[in-house]
C-alpha positions in Angstrom: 4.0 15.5 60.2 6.9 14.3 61.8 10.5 14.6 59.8 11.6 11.1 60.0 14.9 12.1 57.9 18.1 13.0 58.7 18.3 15.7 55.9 18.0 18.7 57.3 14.4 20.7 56.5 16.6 23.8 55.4 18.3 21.7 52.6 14.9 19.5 52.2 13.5 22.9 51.5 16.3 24.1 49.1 16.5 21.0 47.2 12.7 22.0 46.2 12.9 25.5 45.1 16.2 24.7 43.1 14.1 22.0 41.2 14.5 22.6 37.5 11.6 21.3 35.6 12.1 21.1 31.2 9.1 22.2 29.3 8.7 18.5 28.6 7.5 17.5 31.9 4.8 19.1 31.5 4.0 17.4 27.9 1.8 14.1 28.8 3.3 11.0 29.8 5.9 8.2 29.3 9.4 8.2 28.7 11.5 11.5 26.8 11.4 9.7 23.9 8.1 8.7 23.7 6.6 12.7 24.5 9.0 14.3 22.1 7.3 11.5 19.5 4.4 12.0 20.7 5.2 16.3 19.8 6.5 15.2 16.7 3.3 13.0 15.8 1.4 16.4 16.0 0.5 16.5 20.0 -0.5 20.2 21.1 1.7 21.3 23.5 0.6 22.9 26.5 -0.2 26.5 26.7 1.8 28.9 29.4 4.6 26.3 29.8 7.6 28.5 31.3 10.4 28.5 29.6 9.2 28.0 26.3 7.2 29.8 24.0 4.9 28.5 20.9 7.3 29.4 18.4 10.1 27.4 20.7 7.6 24.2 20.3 7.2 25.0 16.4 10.6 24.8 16.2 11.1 21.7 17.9 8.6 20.3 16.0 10.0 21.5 12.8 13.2 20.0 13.6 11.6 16.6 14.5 10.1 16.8 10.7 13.3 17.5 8.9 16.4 15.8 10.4 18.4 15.2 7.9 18.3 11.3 6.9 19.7 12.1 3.0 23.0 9.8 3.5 20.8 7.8 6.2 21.0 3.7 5.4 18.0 1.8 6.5 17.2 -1.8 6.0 14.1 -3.1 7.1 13.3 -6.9 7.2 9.9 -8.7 7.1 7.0 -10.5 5.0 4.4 -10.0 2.8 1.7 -6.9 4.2 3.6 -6.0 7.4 6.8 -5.3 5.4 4.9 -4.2 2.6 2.6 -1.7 4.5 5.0 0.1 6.1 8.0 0.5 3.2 5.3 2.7 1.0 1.7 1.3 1.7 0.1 -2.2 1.3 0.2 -2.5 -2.4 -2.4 -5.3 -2.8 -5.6 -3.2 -1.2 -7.5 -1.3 -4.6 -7.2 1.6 -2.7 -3.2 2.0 -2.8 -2.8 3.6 -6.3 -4.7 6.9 -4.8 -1.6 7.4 -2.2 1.4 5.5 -3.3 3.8 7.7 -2.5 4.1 7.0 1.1 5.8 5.6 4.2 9.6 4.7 5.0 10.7 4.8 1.3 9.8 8.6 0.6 11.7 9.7 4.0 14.5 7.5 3.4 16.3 7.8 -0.2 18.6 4.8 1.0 15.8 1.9 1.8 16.4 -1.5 1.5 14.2 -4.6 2.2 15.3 -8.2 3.0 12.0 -10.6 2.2 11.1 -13.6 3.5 10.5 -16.3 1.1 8.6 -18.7 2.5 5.2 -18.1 1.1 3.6 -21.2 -0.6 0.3 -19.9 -1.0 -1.7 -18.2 -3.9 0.1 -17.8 -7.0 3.2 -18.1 -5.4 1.7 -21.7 -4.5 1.1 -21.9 -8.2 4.7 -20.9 -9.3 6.6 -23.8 -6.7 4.8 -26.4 -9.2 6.9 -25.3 -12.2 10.1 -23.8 -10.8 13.3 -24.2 -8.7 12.4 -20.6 -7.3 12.0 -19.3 -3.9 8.5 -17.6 -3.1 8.0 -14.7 -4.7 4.7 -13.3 -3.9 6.1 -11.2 -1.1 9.4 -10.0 -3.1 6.4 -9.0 -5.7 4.3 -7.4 -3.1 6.9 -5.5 -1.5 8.4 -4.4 -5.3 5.5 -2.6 -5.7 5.5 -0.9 -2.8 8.7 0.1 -3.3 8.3 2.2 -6.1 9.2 5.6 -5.3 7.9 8.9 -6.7 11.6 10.8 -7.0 13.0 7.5 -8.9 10.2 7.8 -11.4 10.4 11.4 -12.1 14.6 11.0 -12.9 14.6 8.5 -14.5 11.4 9.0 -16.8 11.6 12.5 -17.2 7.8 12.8 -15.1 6.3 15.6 -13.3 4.3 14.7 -10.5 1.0 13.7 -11.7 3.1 11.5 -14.4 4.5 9.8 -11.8 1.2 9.2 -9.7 -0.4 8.1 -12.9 2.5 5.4 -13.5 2.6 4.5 -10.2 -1.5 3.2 -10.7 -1.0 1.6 -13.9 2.0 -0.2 -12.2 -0.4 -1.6 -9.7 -3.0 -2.5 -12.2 -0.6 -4.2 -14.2 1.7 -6.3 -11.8 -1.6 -7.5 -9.2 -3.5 -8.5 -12.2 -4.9 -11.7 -12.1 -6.0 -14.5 -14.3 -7.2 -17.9 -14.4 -7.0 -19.5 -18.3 -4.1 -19.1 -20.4 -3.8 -15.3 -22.4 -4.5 -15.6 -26.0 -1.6 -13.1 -26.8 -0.1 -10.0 -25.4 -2.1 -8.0 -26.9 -5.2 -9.5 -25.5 -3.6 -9.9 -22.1 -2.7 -6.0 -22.0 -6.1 -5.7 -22.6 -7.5 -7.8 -19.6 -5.4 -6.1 -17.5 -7.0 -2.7 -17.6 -3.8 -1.1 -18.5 -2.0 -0.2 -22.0 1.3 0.1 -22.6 0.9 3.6 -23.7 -0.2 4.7 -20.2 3.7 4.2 -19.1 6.5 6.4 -19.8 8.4 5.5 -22.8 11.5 3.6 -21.5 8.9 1.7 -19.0 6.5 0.7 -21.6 9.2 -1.0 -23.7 10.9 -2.8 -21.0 7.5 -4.3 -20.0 6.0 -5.0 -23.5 9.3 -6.8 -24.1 9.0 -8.6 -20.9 5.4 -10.3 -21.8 6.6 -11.1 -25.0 9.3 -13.0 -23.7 6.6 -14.5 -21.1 4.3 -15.9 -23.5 7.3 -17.0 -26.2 9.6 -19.0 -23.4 8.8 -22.7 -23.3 9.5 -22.7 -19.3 6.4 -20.4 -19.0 3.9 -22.7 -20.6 2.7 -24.9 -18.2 2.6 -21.6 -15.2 0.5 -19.8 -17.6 -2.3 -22.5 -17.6 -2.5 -22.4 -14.2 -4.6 -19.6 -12.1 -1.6 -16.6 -11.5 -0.8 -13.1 -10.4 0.9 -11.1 -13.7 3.7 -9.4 -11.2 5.0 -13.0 -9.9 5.1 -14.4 -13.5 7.1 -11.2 -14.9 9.2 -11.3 -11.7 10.1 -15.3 -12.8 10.2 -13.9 -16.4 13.0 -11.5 -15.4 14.8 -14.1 -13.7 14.7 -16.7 -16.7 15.8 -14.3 -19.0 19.3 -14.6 -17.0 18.9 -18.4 -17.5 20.0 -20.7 -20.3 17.2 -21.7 -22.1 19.0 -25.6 -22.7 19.3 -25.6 -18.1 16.6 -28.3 -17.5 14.6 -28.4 -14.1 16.8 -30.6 -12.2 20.0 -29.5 -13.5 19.2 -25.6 -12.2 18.2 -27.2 -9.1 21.5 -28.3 -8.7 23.2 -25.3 -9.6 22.2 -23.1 -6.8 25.2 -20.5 -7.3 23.7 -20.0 -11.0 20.2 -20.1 -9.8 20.8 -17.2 -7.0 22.8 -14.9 -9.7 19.5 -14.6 -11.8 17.5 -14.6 -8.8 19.4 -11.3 -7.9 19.9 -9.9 -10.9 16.4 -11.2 -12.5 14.9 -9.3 -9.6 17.1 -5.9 -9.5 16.7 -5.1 -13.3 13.0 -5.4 -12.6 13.1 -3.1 -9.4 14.9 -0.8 -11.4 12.8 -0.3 -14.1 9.3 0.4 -12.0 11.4 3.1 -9.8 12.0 1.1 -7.0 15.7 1.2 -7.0 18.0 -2.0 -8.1 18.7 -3.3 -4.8 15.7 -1.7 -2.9 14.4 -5.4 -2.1 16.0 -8.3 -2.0 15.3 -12.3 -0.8 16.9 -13.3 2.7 18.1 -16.5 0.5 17.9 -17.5 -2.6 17.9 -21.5 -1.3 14.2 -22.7 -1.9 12.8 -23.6 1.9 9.5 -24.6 3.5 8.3 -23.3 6.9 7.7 -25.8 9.8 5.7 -24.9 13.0 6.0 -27.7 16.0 3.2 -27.5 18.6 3.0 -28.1 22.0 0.9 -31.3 21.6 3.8 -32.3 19.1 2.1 -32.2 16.1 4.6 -30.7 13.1 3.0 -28.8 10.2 4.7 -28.3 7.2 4.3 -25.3 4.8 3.3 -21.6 5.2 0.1 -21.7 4.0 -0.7 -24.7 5.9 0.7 -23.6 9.4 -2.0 -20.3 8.6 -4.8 -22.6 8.5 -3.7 -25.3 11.6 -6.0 -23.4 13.8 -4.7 -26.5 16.3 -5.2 -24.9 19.4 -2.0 -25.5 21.3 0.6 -22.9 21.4 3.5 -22.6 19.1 6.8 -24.6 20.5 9.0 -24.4 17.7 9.8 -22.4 14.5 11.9 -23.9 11.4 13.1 -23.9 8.2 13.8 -26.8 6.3 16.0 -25.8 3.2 16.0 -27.9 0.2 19.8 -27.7 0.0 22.8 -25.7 2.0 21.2 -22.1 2.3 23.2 -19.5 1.0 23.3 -15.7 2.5 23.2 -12.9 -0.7 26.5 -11.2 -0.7 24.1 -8.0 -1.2 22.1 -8.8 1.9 25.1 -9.2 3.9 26.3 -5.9 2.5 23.1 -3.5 3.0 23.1 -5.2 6.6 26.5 -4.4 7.5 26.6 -0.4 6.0 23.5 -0.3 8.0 22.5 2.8 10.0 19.4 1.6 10.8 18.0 -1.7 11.2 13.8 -2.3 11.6 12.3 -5.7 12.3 8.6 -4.6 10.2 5.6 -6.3 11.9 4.2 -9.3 10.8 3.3 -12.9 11.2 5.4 -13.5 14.2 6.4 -17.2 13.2 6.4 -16.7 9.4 7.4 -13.6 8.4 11.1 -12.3 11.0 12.0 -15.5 12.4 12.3 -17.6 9.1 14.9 -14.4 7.8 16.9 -14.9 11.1 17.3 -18.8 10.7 19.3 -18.1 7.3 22.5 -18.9 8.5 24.8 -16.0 9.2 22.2 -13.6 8.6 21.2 -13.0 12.0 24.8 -12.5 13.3 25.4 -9.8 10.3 23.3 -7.6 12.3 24.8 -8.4 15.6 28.3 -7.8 14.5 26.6 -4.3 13.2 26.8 -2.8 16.9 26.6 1.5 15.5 23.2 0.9 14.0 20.2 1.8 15.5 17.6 -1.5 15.4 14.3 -1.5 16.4 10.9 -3.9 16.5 7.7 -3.1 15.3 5.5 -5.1 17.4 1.9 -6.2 15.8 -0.9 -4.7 16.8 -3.3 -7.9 17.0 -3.1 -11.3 17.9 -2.7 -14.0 14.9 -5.2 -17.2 14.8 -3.2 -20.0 15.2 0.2 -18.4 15.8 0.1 -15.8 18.9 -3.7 -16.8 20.3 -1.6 -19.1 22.7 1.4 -18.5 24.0 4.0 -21.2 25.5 4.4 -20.5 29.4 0.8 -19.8 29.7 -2.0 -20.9 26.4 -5.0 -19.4 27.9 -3.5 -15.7 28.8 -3.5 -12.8 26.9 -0.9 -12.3 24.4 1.7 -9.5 25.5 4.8 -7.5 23.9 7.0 -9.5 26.2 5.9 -12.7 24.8 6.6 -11.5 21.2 10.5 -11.2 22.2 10.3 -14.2 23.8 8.9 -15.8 21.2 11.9 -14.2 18.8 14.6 -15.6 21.2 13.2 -18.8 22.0 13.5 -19.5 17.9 16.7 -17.6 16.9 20.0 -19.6 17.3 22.3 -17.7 19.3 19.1 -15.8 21.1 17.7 -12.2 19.9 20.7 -10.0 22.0 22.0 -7.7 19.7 19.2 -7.6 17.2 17.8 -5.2 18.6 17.6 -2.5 21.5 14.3 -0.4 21.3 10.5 -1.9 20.3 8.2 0.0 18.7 4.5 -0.4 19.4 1.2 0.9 19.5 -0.3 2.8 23.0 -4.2 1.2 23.6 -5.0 4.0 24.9 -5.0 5.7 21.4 -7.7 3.4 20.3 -11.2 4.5 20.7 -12.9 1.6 23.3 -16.0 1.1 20.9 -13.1 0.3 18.1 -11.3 -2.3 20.3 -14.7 -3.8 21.5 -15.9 -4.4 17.8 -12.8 -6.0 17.3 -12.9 -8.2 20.0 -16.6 -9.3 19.0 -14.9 -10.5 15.9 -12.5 -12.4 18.0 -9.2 -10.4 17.4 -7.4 -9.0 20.3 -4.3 -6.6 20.6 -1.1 -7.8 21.6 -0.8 -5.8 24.9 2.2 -3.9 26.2 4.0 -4.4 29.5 6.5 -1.7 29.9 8.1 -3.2 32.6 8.2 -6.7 31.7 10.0 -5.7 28.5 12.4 -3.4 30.4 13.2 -6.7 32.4 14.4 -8.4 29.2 16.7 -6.2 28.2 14.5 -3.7 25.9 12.9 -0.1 25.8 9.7 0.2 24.8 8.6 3.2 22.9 4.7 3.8 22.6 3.7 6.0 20.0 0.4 6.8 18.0 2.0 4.9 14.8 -1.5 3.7 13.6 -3.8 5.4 10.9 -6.2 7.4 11.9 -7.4 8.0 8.2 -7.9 4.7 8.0 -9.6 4.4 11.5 -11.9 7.3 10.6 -12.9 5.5 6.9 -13.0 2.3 7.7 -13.2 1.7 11.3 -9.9 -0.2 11.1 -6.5 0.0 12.9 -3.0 -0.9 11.1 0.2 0.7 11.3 0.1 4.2 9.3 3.1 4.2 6.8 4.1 7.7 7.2 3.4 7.8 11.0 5.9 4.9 11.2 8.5 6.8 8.9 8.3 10.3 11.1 9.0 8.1 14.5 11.8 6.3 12.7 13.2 10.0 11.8 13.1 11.5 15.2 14.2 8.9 17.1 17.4 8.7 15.1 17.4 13.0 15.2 17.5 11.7 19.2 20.2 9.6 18.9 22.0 11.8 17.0 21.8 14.3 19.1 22.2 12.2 22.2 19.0 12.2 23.5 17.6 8.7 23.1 17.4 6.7 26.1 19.4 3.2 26.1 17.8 0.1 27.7 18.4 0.0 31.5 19.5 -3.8 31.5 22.7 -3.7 29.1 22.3 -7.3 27.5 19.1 -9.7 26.9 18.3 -12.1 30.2 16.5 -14.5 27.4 19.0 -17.3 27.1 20.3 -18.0 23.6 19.7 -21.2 22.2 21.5 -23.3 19.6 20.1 -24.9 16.5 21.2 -27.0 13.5 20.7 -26.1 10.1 17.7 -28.3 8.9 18.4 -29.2 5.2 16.2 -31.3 3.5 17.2 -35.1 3.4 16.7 -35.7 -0.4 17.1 -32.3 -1.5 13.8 -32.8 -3.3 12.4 -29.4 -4.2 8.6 -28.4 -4.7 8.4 -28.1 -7.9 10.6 -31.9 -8.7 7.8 -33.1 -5.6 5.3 -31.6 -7.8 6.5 -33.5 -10.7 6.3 -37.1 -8.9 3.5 -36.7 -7.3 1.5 -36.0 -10.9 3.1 -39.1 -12.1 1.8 -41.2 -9.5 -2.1 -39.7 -9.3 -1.8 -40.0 -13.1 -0.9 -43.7 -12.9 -4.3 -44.4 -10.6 -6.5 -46.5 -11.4 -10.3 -44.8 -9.9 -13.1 -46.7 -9.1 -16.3 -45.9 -7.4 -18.9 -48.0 -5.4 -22.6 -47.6 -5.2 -25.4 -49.5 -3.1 -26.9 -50.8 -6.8 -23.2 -52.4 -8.1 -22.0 -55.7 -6.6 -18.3 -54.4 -7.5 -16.1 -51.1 -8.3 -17.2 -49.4 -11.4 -14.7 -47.5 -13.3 -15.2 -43.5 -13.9 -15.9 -41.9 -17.0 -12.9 -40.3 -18.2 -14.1 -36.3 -17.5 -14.7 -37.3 -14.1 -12.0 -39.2 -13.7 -9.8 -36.2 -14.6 -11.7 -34.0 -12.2 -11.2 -36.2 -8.9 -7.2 -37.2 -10.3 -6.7 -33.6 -10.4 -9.0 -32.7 -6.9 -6.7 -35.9 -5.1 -3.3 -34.1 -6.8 -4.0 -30.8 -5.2 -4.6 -32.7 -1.8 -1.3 -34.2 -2.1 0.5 -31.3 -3.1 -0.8 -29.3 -0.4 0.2 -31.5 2.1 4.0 -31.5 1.9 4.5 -34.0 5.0 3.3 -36.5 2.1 6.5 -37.3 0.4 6.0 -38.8 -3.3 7.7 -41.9 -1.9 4.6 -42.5 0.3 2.3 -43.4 -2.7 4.9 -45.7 -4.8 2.2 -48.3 -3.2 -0.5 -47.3 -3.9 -3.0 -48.4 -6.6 -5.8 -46.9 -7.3 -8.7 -44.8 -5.2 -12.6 -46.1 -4.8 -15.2 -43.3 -3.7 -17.7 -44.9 -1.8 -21.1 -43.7 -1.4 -21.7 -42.8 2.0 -24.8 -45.5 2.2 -22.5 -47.9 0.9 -19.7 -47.5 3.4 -21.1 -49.4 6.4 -17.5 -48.8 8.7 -17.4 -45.6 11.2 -17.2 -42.6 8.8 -15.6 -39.9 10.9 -12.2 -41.2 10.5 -12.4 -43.1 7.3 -13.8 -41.1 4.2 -12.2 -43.0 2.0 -10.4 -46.3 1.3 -7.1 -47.2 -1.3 -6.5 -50.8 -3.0 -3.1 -51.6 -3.0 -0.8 -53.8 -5.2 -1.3 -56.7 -4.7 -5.2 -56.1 -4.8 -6.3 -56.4 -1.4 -9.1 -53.7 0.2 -7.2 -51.3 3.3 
């Protein structure tokens, strides 16, 4: 073949044989970062590499395992089971009091997460009836996760089994649930599984002391009647305790500098007592808020729980958070963010679980103004009904990495530059292909990555095995592996550290940065005071029922009356588009039997009588 170069063939030829090749480029493929992780994950090297011996590569790997991260500060922000999951292990699933002591919290002493407190749903749903409070399912969930085996063992004097054993009754105790209200403490103790003997001695009396003070406070009557989770009620117990008993309702509503002090303080004497550390987790606000998803078709859905079941079909357009007053920031979340070392967005639900923590004012630019820490994204692994099956430039593609960070910018005032630099996310190729196929007969898919396309924005991918193959062997399911997760987070910074970590090629985000307005609720009106007027008005309906044998509306008798008021006040309440305002018209309701109802029925289920009394 011809030599169609103007380099000479001497010094074609010498640039060849004075190639130096590094032991590494003969490990696999993908970046230096990703095979070094991939070495560190527990890939065999290859045999006869020249150069390097085995004992070079067990020594590499060794140091991988054990940089030093003692003084390290990590804070990690998220929701719920992504957050949860990958601080020390999802603490809801039966299964996590066998290995509790696990994931980012046992590598890193210094840990700290900032919750979203959004949730509406559940118990937490439950709670937002009776309390000016914030959601705290996921500050519950994550508590418990939280616990750490080192913290447990100082402070209660345990040895290792101890500790494992307290850890269990912990998780018995705090995801215990019940629907009717307990007949004492001792009787609740006892339907939990767990006895107060089965703690350490300082634990045992903080908690017994806690449910007393449950079950004798006046403010906890009406929460325990309803169906609840035991951790969320101690959590609100914790925080009342810092309240005065004479603060009514409305008057702690208005106090929101009162109300965040025993938020914080309510939450870290808790934390502190089950090991987890006093400030290992902590609410992005304090300010009660609701989620708000706008779709393309320009429907706007209200609520967390309700945005999970919209199901509507049309991409995601907007994100928001509509706060019930001015939001305030936690002076300690502003702290732990700004001391930072290292700062991980967990995975999650894209639109409810990082993106409501970045619209709390000033939060997001805390970590921009942090520019030594090393921040990193943990993309999902699967696409989310109703949130990422669609996406905006193109609904019926597949979902990809690059459309997760677009996603983040196109909902984060100011843009998502400086937030962070590298993303974190699972190689496909990992997966077994019968794995992926059963999931996709079930209708989930991964969220794809494209390398290049992320490059483009501004970002460095890094693929590595992060997903648990324990679990994938058990159960035939794939989710982020805790301690997986923990050993990349390590060696990556041991790579930074040692000036080995490769920097995105494109210096600054291409995604533009948009600019949004605080949204602050109108009235101010929160749940719990919606709540409030919305019983008054059910309970001041008048309901009626029609039936082919009765010429007019008969009245109810009085048990079912109270069932269908009650059925009609959870329909309201669940729908918080429906302000109380809305029904100050409203009369009474008539059920209609569907033989009796001679008008199209798949629009109109049901009709109202108004004041004055005229049929709608």
């Amino acid at each position: 073949m011809e030599n169609k170069t103007n380099i000479p063939l001497g010094d074609l030829l010498a640039g060849v044989t004075k190639k130096v090749f590094s032991p590494l480029d003969f490990m696999g493929k993908g970046s230096l970062t990703e095979r070094v992780i991939a070495f560190a994950l527990g890939e065999e090297p290859p045999c006869d590499v020249p150069g390097c011996t085995q004992e070079d590569w067990r020594g590499l790997a060794a140091g991988l395992r054990h940089v030093d991260v003692e003084n390290v500060r990590v804070v990690v922000l998220g929701g719920g089971t992504g957050l949860s999951n990958v601080v020390g292990g999802d603490s809801r699933r039966a299964d996590w009091k066998e290995t509790p002591f696990t994931g980012l919290k046992e590598v890193f002493p210094h840990l700290h997460s900032v919750v979203c407190v959004t949730d509406d749903g559940g118990s937490t749903g439950e709670m937002l009836k009776d309390f000016p409070l914030i959601g705290l399912g996921d500050l519950r969930h994550v508590l418990l996760s939280s616990i750490r085996s080192t913290n447990l063992k100082e402070q209660y004097q345990l040895d290792d089994a101890a500790a494992l054993k307290t850890a269990a009754a912990l998780h018995g105790f705090f995801n215990f649930r019940f629907n009717k209200p307990p007949e004492s403490a001792t009787q609740l103790w006892a339907a939990s599984g767990v006895a107060p003997e089965m703690l350490p001695s300082g634990l045992s009396v903080y908690l017994v002391d806690l449910v007393k003070r449950m079950l004798a406070d006046e403010r906890m009557a009406s929460a325990l009647r309803r169906p609840q989770c035991l951790g969320n009620l101690l959590l609100a117990t914790a925080i009342y305790s810092k309240l005065p008993a004479f603060f009514r309702t409305a008057e702690l509503a208005a106090n929101q500098r009162l109300m965040q002090t025993a938020i914080m303080d309510g939450l870290a004497d808790l934390s502190q007592a089950v090991g987890a550390g006093a400030q290992a987790v902590l609410p992005c606000t304090a300010t009660p808020s609701q989620l708000q998803l706008l779709y393309a078709n320009g429907v706007l859905v209200t609520g967390e729980r309700k945005a999970g079941d919209a199901r509507r079909g049309y991409p995601v357009e907007r994100t928001m958070v509509c706060f019930a007053d001015e939001p305030l920031l936690p002076e300690a979340v502003s702290q732990c963010i700004a001391e930072a070392d290292i700062i991980i967005m967990a995975p999650g639900s894209l639109y409810s679980s990082i993106i409501p923590i970045l619209q709390v004012p000033g939060l997001a630019d805390v970590i921009r103004r942090n520019e030594k820490a090393l921040k990193l994204l943990v993309a999902n692994i699967w696409v989310q009904k109703g949130e990422t099956d669609a996406t905006r430039e193109s609904p019926e593609k597949r979902f990809y990495v690059s459309d997760l960070i677009r996603a983040y910018g196109h909902n984060i005032s100011g843009g998502i530059h400086g937030l962070f630099s590298h993303v974190l996310t699972l190689d496909l190729a990992d997966i077994p292909g019968s794995v992926l196929q059963n999931y996709i007969l079930e209708k989930k898919e991964p969220i794809y990555i494209d390398s290049d396309k992320v490059r483009e924005l501004g970002f460095e991918p890094v693929r590595a095995c992060i997903f648990s193959r324990n679990f994938l062997e058990r159960q035939r399911v794939i989710q982020h592996d805790p301690d997986a997760l923990a050993l990349v987070v390590r060696s990556i910074w041991g790579l930074r550290e040692t000036g080995f970590f490769a920097l995105p090629l494109i210096a600054e985000s291409s995604l533009p940065g948009p600019e949004f307005s605080v949204r602050i609720s109108s009235d101010k009106l929160i749940p719990c005071m919606r709540y409030e007027r919305i019983a008054r008005a059910v309970e001041g309906l008048e309901f009626r029922y029609l039936t082919l044998d009765a010429e007019l509306p008969e009245n109810m008798s009085s048990s079912l009356q109270q069932n269908i008021s009650a059925a009609v006040l959870e329909i309201f309440w669940r729908h918080s588009d429906i302000h109380p305002d809305h029904l100050q018209c409203l009369s009474g309701i008539s059920l209609v039997e569907t033989a009796s109802w001679k008008r199209c029925q798949q629009w109109i289920m049901s009709f109202l009588f108004m004041i004055p009394k005229t049929v709608v």
